[in-house]
C-alpha positions as CSV (number, residue, x, y, z in Angstrom):
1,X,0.0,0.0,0.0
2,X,1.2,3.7,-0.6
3,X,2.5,5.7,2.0
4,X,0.0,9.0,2.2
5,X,2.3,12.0,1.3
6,X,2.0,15.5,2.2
7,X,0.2,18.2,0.1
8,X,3.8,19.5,0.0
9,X,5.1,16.7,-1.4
10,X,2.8,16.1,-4.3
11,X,3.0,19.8,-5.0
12,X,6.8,19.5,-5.3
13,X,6.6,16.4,-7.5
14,X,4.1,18.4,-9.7
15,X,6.6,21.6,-9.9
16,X,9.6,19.4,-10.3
17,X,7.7,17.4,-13.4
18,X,6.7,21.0,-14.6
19,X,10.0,22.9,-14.1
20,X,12.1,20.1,-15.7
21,X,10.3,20.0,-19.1
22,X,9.8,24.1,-19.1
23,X,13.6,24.0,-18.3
24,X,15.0,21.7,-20.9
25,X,12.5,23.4,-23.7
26,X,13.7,26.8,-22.8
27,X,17.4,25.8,-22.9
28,X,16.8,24.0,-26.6
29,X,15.1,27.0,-27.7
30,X,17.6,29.6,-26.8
31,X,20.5,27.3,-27.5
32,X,18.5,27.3,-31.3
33,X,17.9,31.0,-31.2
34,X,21.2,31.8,-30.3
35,X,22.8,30.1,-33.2
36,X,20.8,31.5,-35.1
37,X,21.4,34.8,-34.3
38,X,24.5,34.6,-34.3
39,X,25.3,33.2,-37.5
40,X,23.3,36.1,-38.9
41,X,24.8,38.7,-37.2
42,X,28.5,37.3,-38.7
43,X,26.6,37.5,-42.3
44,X,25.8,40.6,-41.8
45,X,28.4,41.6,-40.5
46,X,30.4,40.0,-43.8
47,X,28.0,42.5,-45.4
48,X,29.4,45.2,-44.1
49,X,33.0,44.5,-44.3
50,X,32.5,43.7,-48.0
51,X,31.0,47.7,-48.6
52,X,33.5,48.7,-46.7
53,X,36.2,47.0,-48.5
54,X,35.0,48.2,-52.2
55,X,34.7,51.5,-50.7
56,X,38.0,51.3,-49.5
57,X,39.1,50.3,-52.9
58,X,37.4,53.1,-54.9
59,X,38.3,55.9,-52.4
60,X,42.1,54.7,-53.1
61,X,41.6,54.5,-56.4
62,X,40.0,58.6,-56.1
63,X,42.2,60.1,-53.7
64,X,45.3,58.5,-55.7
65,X,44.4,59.8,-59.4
66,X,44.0,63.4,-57.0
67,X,47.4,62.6,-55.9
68,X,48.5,62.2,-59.4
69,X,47.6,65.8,-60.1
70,X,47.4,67.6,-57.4
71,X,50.7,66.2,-56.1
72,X,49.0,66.4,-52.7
73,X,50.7,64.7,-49.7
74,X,47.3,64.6,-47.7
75,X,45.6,62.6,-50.8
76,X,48.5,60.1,-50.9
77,X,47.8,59.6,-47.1
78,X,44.2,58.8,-47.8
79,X,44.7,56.6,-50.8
80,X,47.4,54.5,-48.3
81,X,45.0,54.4,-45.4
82,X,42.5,53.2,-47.8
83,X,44.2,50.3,-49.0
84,X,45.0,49.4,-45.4
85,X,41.3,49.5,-44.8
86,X,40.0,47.2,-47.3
87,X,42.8,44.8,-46.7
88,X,41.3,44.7,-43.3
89,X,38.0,44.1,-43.9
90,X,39.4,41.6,-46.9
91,X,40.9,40.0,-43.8
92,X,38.0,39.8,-41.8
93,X,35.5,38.3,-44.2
94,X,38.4,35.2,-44.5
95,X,38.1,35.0,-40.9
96,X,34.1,34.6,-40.7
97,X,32.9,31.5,-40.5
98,X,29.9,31.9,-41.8
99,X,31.0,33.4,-44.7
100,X,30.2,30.3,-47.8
101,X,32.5,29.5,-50.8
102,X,35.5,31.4,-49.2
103,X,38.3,30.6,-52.6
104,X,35.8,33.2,-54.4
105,X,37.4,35.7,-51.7
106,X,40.8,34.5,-51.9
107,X,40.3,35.5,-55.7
108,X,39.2,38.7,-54.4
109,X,42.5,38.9,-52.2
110,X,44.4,38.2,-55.1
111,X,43.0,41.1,-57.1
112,X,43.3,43.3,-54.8
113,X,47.4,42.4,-54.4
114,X,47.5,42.5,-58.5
115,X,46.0,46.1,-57.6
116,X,48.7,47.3,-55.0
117,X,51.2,45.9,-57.4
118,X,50.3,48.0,-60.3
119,X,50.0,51.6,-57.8
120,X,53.7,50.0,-56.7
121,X,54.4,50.1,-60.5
122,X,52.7,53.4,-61.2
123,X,54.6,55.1,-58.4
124,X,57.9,54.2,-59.3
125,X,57.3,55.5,-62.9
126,X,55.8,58.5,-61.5
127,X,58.3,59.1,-59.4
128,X,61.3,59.0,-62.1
129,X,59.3,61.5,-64.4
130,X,56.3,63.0,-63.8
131,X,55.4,63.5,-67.6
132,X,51.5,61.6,-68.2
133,X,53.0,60.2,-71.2
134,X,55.6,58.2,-69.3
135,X,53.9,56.7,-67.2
136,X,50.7,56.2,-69.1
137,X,50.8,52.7,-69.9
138,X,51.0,52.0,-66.1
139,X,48.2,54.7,-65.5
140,X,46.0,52.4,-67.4
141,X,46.9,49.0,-66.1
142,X,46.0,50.5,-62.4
143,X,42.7,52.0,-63.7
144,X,41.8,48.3,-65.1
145,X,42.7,46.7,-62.1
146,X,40.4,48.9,-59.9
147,X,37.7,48.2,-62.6
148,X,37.8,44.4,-62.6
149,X,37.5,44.8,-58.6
150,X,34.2,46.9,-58.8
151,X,33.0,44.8,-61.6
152,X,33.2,42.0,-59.0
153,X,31.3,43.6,-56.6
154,X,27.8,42.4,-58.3
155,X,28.8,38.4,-57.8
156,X,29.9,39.6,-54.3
157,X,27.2,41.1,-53.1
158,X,24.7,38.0,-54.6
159,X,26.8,35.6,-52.6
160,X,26.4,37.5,-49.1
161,X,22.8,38.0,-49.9
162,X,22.1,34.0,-50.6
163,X,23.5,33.4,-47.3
164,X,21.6,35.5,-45.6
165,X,18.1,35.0,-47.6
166,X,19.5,30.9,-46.0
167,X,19.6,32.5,-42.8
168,X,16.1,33.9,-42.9
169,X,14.8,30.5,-44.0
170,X,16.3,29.1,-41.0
171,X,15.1,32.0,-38.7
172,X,11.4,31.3,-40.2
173,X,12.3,27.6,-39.2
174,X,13.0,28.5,-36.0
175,X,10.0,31.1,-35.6
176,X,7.5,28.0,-36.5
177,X,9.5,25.7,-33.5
178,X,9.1,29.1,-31.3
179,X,5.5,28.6,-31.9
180,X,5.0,24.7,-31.4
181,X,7.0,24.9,-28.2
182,X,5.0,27.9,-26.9
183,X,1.6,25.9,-27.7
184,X,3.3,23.0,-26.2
185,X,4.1,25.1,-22.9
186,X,1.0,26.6,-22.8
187,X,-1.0,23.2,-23.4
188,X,1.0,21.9,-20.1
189,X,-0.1,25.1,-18.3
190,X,-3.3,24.6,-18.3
191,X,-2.9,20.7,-17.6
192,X,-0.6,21.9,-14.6
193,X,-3.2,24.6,-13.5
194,X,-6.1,21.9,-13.3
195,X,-4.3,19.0,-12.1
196,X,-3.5,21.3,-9.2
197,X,-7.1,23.1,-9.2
198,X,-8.0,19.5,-8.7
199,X,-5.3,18.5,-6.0
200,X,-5.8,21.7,-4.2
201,X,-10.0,21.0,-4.1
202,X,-9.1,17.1,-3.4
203,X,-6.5,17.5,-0.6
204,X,-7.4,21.4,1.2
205,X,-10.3,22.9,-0.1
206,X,-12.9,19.8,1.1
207,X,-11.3,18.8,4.3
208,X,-11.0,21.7,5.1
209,X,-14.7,22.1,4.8
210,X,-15.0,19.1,7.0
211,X,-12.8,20.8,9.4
212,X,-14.6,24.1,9.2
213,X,-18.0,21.5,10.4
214,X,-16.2,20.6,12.9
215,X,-15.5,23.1,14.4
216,X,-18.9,24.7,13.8
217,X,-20.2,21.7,15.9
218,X,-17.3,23.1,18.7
219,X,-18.8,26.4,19.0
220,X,-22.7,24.9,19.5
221,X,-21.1,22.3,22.9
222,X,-20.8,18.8,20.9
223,X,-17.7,17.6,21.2
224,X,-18.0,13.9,20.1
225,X,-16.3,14.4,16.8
226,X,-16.2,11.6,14.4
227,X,-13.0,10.5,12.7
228,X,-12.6,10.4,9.0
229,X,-9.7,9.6,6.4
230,X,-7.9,12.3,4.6
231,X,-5.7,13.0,1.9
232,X,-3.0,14.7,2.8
233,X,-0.7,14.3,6.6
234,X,-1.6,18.2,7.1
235,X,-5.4,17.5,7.0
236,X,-4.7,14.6,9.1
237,X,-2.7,16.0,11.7
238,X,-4.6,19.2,11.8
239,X,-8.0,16.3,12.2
240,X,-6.1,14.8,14.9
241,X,-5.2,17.9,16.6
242,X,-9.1,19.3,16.0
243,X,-10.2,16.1,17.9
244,X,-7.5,15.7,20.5
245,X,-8.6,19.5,21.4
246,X,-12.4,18.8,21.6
247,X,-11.6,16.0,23.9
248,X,-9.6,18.5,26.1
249,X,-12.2,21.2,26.5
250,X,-14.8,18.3,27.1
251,X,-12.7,17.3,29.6
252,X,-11.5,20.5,31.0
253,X,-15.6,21.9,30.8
254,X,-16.3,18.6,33.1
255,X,-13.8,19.8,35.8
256,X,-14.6,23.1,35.8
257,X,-18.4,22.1,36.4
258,X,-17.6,20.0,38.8
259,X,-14.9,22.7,40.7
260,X,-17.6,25.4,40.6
261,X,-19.8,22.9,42.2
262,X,-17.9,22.1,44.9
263,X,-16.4,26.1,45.6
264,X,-20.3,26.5,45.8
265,X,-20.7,24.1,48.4
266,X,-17.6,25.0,50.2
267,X,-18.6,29.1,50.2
268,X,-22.1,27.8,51.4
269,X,-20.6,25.9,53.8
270,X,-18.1,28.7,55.2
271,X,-20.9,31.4,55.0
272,X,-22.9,28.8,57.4
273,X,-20.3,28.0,59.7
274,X,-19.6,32.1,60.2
275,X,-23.3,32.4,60.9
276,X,-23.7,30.0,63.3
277,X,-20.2,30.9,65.2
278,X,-21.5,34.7,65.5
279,X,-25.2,35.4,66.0
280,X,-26.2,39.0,64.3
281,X,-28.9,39.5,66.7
282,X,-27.0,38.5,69.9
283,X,-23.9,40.9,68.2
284,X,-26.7,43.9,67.7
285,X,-28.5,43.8,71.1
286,X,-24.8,43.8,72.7
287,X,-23.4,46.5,71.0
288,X,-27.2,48.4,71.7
289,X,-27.1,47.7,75.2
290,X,-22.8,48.5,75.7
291,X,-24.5,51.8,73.8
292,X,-27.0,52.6,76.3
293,X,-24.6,52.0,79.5
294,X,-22.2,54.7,77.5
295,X,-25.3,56.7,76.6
296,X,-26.2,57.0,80.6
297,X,-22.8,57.4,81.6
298,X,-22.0,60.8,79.2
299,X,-19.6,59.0,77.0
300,X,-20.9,60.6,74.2
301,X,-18.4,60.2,72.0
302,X,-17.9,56.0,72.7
303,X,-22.0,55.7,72.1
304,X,-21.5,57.8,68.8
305,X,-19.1,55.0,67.9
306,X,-20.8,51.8,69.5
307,X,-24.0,53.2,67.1
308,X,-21.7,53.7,63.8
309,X,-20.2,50.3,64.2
310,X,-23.5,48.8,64.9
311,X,-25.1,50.1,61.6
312,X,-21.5,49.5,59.3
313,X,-21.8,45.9,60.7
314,X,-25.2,45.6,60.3
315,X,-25.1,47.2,56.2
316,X,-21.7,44.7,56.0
317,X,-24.2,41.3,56.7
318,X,-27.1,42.5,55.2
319,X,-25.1,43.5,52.0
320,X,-22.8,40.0,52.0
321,X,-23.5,38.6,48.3
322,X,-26.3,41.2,47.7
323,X,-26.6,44.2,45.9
324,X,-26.7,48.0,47.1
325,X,-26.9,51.2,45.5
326,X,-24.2,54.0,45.6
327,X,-26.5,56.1,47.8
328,X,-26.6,53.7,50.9
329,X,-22.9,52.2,50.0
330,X,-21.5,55.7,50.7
331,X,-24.3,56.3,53.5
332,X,-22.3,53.0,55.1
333,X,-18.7,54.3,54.2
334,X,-19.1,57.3,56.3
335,X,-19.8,55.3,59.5
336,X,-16.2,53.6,58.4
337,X,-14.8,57.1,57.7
338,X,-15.4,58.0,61.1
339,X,-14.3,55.5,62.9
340,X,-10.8,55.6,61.0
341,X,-10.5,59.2,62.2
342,X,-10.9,58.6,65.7
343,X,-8.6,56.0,65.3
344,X,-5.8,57.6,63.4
345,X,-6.4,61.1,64.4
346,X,-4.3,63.8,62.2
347,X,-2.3,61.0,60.8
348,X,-4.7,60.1,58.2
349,X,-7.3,61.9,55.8
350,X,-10.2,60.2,54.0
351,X,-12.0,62.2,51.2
352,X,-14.7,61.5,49.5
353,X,-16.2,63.4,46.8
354,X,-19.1,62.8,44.8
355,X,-20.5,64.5,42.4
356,X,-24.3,64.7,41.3
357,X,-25.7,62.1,43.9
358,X,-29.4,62.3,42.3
359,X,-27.7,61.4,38.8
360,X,-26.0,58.5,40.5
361,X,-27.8,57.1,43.8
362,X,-30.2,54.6,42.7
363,X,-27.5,53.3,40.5
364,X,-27.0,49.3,41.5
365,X,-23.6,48.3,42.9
366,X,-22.4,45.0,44.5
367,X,-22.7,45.9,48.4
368,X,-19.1,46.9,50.6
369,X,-17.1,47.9,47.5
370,X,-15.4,51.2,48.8
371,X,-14.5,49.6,52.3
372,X,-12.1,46.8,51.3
373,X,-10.5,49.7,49.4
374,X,-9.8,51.8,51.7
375,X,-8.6,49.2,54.1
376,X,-6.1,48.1,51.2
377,X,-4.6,51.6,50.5
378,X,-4.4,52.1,54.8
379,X,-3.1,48.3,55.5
380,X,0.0,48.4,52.2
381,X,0.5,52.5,51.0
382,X,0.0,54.1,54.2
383,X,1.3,51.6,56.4
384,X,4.1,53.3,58.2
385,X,2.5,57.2,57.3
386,X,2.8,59.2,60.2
387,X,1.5,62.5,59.2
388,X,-0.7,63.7,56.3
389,X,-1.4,60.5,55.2
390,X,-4.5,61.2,53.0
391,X,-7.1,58.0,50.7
392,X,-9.6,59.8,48.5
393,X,-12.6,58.7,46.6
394,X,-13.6,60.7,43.8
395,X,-17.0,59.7,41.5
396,X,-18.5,61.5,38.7
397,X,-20.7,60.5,35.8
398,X,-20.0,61.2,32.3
399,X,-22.2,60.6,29.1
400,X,-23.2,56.7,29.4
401,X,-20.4,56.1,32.5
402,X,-19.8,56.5,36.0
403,X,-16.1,57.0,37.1
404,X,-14.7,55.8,40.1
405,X,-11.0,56.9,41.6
406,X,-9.7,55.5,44.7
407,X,-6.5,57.0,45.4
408,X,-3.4,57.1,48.4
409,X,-0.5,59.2,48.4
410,X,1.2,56.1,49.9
411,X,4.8,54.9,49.1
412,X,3.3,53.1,46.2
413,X,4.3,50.2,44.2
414,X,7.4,49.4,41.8
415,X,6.1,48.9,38.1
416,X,7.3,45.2,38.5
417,X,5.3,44.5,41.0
418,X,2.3,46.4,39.7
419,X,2.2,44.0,36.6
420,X,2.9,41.1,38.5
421,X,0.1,42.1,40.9
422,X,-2.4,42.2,37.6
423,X,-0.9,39.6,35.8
424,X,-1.8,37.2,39.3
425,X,-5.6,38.1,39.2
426,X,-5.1,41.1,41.1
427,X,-3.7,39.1,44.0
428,X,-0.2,39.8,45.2
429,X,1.9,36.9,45.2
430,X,2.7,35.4,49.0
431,X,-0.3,38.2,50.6
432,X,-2.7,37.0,52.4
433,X,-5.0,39.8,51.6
434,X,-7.7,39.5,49.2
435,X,-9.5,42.8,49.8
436,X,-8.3,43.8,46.1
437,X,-9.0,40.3,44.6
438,X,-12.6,40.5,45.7
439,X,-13.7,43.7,44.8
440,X,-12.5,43.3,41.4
441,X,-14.0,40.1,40.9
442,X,-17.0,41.1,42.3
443,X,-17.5,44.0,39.8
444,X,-17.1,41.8,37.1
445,X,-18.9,39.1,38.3
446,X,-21.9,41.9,38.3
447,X,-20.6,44.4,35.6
448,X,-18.9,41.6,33.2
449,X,-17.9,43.5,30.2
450,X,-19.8,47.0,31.4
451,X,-17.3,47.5,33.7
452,X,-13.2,48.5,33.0
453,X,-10.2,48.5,35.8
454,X,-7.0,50.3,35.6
455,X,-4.4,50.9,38.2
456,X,-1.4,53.4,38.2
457,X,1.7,53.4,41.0
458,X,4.9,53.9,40.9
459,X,7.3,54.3,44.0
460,X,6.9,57.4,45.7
461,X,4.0,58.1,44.0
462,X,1.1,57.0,45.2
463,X,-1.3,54.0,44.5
464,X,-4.7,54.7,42.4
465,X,-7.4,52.3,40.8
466,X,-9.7,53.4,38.0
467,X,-13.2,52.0,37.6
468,X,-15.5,52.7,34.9
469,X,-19.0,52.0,34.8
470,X,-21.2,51.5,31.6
471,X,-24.8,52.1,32.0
């Protein structure tokens, strides 16, 4: 049986089938093209040095029979550079290999040395006597030479041009393969586009569908997923993992059920055992009646406290998992305010400023929100404060919010420790203290995603929390 491969793997075997024949088709046709090219560009460059050299031979001939006149040393120059010239480019057609039936220009060659010979001849006599009629003979022997070269020129000429009208025929060869291997490419293009249009549907595209159902069946709580075959070890691995997860959350949705369950029972149980250890109504008629003694005795200022505490511990177990309203949360704060003044005196300052109470007092809040607060900022920012210690609640209300700041100007904590202190669920690692911990998680518990929390410190700079109420 076949090992299943990876969608990366047949894709690669597809490219490399694909890039192999594109690759040995382009190398054939440019190895064909350049050839091609290249033996034209010698004909036509033969072409050229074959102008050049009867040029060359006719503007010797001209500046020479000036030379013979005019007795010019400039024309003699020319008609010597000349000759040079169309030796050169004799030289160069020899030396092309394109260049067919090459003894027609060694013939050419030979002419033009017969040429030089007779302008050798022509000079000397020149030179002895300058007379035309002395050297007349010779005059004309030159002239015929140069003649028989430019009759030459027609032939010439025809031969380049049959070589490159060959040429042409091959380039319209090639132009015809061009077009066969381009249909040939493009043919396998579209096979390669649908045989992977097909592998891509066959081995993503519907799995992934599957997978997509899956998951769809995640979101609505079924987590009994059923196992199928695929096509590729992606899809199966990402099946796998899909399923393995489901089973996970199954799993982890069972504990968490059966954790809440039992922190239910066990906060039940606690909340029964504190209410059976103190009776509220014993704890109220003692404080009532230790309130009346003071009352009788002129200790005005020890009933006025024996009454606050009675009515803060009263609001405190009547408010325990309930809900209150800002109005008689404050109302209860002040009895605390109070009783932390005649306890610290001049040490310690507790503001509290509210603005628009009638906009704000009927609002619902969870019940003994501000106290733990307070307690927290007095217990950790202000705990060794000796003097103008001060805590300070500020509340307004905004378009759609209510703002809450509870501030100390405390020794504050390090930015470490502040993210730390978030990052643990608002609970400071190794503390005891939960006063923090519970207030936040209260307000959510109520709030959820109405409500925001932000908390700024630094050293030295205080401590502050940020609530914001959406309503």
């Amino acid at each position: 049986m076949e090992s299943k491969r990876s969608f990366k793997e047949k894709v690669e075997k597809a490219n490399t089938w694909l890039t192999s024949i594109v690759f040995a088709v382009v190398i054939l046709f440019c190895i064909i093209s350049y050839w091609t090219a290249s033996s034209y560009n010698r004909i036509f460059q033969g072409y050229r040095e074959l102008q050049s050299y009867y040029d060359n031979v006719k503007v010797s001939s001209d500046e020479l029979k000036k030379y013979l006149t005019s007795q010019d040393e400039e024309n003699l120059k020319l008609h010597e550079t000349s000759i040079h010239a169309a030796k050169h480019s004799l030289e160069n057609i020899l030396d092309n290999p394109v260049m067919e039936e090459k003894w027609r220009f060694r013939l050419l060659k030979n002419m033009l040395n017969e040429y030089e010979n007779s302008i050798k001849e022509l000079m000397e006599q020149y030179m002895r006597n300058d007379d035309p009629a002395s050297y007349r003979d010779y005059y004309e022997r030159f002239s015929m030479n140069e003649k028989l070269i430019q009759e030459t020129s027609t032939t010439y000429y025809h031969l380049v041009t049959n070589a490159m009208s060959k040429q042409k025929e091959m380039l319209d060869i090639i132009q015809l393969v061009a077009f066969a291997m381009t249909a040939a490419m493009a043919i396998m293009m579209v096979f390669w586009v649908r045989y992977f249009s097909n592998l891509f549907y066959t081995t993503l595209s519907m799995p992934l569908q599957k997978v997509l159902k899956k998951i769809s069946l995640i979101k609505k709580g079924r987590y009994d997923l059923e196992k199928e075959p695929q096509s590729c070890l992606e899809m199966e691995e990402l099946c796998v993992a899909l399923e393995e997860m489901a089973g996970k959350i199954s799993h982890n949705m069972e504990t968490q059920k059966e954790k809440a369950e039992l922190e239910k029972r066990l906060a039940q149980s606690e909340l029964k055992m504190l209410q059976n250890q103190i009776n509220p109504h014993f704890l109220f008629n003692t404080l009532n009646m230790i309130y009346c003694m003071a009352e009788k005795e002129g200790a005005k200022e020890a009933s006025s406290m024996l009454l606050k505490t009675s009515h803060l511990l009263r609001y405190g177990l009547e408010m325990q998992n309930r809900l209150s309203d800002f109005k008689r949360e404050l109302h209860a704060l002040q009895y605390y305010i109070d009783i932390q003044k005649l306890r610290f005196g001049d040490k310690l300052a507790i503001q509290v400023d509210v603005q628009d109470m009638e906009a704000i007092g009927n609002v619902a809040i969870p019940g003994m929100i501000f106290q733990p607060l307070i307690e927290n900022a007095m217990k950790h920012g202000l705990k060794d404060c000796v003097k103008d210690g001060l805590i300070g609640i500020e509340i307004c209300k905004t378009a759609g919010n209510i703002n809450i700041k509870v501030f100390d100007n405390g020794q504050g904590m390090a930015k470490p420790m502040l993210k730390q202190l978030i990052e643990n669920d608002y609970h400071a690692p190794g503390s005891t203290s939960l006063g923090l911990y519970n207030v936040v998680h209260r307000l959510k518990a109520y709030y959820a995603e109405r409500v925001s929390i932000d908390i700024q410190s630094d050293i030295g700079c205080g401590f502050a929390i940020y609530i914001s109420i959406e309503l």
